[in-house]
C-alpha positions in Angstrom: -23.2 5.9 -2.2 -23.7 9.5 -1.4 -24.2 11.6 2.0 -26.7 13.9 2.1 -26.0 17.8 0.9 -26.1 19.7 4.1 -23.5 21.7 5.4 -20.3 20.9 7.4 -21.2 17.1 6.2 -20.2 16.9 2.7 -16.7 17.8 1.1 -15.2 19.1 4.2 -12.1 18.9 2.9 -13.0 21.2 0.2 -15.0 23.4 2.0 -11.8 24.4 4.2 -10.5 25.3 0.9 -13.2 27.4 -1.4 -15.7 27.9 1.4 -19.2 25.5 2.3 -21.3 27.4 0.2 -19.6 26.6 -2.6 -18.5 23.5 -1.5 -21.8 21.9 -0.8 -23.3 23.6 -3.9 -20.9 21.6 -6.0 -21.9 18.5 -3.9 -25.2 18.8 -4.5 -25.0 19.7 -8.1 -22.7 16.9 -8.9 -25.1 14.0 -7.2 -28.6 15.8 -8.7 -26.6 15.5 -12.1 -25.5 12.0 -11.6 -28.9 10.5 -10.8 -30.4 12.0 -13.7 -27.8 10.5 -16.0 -28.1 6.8 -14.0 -31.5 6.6 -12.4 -33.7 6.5 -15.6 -31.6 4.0 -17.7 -33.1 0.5 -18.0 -30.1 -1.7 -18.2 -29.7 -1.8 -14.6 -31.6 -0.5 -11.4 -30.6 2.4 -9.4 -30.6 2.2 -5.8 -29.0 5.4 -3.7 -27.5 4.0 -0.1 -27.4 7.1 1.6 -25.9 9.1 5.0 -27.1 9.6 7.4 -29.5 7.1 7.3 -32.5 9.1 8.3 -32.3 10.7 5.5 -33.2 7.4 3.7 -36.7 8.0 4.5 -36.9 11.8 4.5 -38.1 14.1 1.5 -35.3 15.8 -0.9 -36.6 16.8 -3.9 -33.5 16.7 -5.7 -33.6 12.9 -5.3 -37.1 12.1 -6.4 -37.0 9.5 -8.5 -34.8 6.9 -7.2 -34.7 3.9 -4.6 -33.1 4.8 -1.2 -31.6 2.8 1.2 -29.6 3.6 4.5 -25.9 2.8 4.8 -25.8 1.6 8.2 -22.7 2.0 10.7 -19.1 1.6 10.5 -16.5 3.2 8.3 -16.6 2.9 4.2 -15.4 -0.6 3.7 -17.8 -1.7 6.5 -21.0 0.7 4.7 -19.6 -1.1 1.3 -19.7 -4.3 2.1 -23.1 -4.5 3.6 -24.4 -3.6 0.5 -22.4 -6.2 -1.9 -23.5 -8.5 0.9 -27.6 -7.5 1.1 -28.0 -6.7 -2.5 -30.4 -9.2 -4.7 -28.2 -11.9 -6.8 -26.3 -10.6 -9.8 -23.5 -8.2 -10.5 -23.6 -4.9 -7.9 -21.6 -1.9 -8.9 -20.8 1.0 -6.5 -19.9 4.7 -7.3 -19.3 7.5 -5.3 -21.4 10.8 -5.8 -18.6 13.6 -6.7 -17.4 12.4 -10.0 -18.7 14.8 -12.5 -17.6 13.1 -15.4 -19.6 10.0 -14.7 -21.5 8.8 -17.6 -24.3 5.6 -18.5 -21.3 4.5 -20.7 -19.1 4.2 -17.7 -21.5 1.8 -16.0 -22.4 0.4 -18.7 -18.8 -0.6 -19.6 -18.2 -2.4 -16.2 -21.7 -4.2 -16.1 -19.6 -5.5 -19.5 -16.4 -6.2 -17.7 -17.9 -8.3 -15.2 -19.2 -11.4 -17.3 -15.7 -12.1 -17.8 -14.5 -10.9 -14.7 -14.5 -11.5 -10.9 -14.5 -7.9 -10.2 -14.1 -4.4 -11.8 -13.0 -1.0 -10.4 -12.2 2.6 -11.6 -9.0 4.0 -10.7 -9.3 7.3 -9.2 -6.3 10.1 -9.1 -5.1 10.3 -6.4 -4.8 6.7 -5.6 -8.4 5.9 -4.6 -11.1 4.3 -6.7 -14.7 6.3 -7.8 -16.3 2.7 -9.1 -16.1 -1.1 -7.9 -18.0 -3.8 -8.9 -18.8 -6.8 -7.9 -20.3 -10.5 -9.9 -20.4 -11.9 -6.4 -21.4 -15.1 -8.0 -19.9 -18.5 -6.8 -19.2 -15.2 -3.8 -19.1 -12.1 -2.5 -15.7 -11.2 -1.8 -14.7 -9.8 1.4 -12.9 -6.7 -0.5 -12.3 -3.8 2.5 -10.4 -5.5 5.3 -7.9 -3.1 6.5 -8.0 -0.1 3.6 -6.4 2.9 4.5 -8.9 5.0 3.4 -8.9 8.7 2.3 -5.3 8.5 0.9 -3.2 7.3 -1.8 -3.2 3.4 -0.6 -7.1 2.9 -0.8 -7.3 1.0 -4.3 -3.5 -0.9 -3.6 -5.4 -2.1 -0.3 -8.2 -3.1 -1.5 -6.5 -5.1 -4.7 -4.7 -7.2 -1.6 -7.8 -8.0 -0.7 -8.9 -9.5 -4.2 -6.2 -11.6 -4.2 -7.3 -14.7 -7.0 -10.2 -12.7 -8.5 -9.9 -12.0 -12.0 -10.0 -7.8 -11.8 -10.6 -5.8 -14.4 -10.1 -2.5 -14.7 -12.5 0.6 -16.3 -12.0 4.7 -17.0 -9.5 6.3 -14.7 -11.6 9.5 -13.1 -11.0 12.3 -11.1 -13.4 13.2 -8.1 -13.2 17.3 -6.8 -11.6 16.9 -3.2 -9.6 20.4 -3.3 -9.7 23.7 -4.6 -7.2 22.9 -7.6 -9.7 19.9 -8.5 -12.3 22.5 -8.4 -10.8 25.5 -10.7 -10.0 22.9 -13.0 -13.6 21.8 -13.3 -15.0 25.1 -13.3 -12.1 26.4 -16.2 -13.3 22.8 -18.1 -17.0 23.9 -18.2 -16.3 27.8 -19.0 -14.3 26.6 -21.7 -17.0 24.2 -23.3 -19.5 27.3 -22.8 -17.1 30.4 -23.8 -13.9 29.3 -25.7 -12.1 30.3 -22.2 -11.6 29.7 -18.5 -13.4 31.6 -16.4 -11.9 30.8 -12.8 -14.3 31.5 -9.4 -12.5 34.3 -6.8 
């Protein structure tokens, strides 16, 4: 699931925080990097449900290359569910688009954890999850009533909600929602490329 990189409508949050330029440059960065790693690997097919959903049928060339679908209306669990609900029968896993550390491995691994498992999600930091997954096979569970989202209660609400599903759990990752998340991404990569951090002003 991803929205589409444009100004004021991405990463707002973090935009308050290290400015939109930067923010949204990040954004877009971090979901052209993620469906290079995903799109072209054949164990599983790549759709991209995106917002808004004119933009499901627009051209971006940073997104050539992959399926896209539109999210619809209502709020996350709502947009979520529709597509566990529409998708073609087998296993469905969702990820967000601002996880820079995703990896085919990742997916891979939960694809894995769901033949023995009801469902599958990635912890996230601070009290979210980046990945769920679904088998939805004898059926799709209803996963997203009443989530507090955008907080610290996200995945403890949602886990309510699989209540007698067998739930497994995959990598705990960190998505970049403030400016501390950010310098600490940035001083990761200059230290890969230099030997030491290198922090933005």
């Amino acid at each position: 699931m991803a929205k589409s990189p444009r100004r004021g409508y991405v990463k707002r949050r973090l935009a308050r925080e290290i400015g939109e330029g930067a923010a949204v440059s990040f954004y877009r960065s971090c979901l052209a990097r993620s469906v290079q790693r995903l799109a072209r690997d054949p164990r599983w097919t790549t759709l991209l449900a995106l917002a808004p959903d004119v933009d499901a049928v627009s051209s971006l060339p940073m997104l050539r290359g992959v399926s896209r679908l539109p999210q619809g209306r209502g709020d996350l669990g709502r947009r979520m569910q529709r597509l566990f609900d529409r998708m073609p029968p087998g296993p469905v896993i969702i990820i967000g688009s601002d996880i820079p550390a995703i990896a085919p491995e990742r997916i891979a691994e939960a694809f894995a954890l769901l033949g023995r498992h009801d469902a599958v999600l990635g912890r996230a930091l601070d009290g979210g999850f980046w990945l769920i997954g679904l088998k939805r096979s004898p059926r799709v569970f209803a996963s997203f009533a009443h989530v507090r989202w955008s907080g610290p209660h996200a995945l403890d609400d949602t886990l309510a909600n699989l209540t007698g599903a067998r739930v497994a759990f995959t990598a705990t990752l960190c998505d970049v929602d403030t400016r501390e998340d950010y310098l600490s991404l940035c001083a990761s990569a200059a230290r890969l490329v230099s030997g030491r951090a290198r922090y933005p002003k």
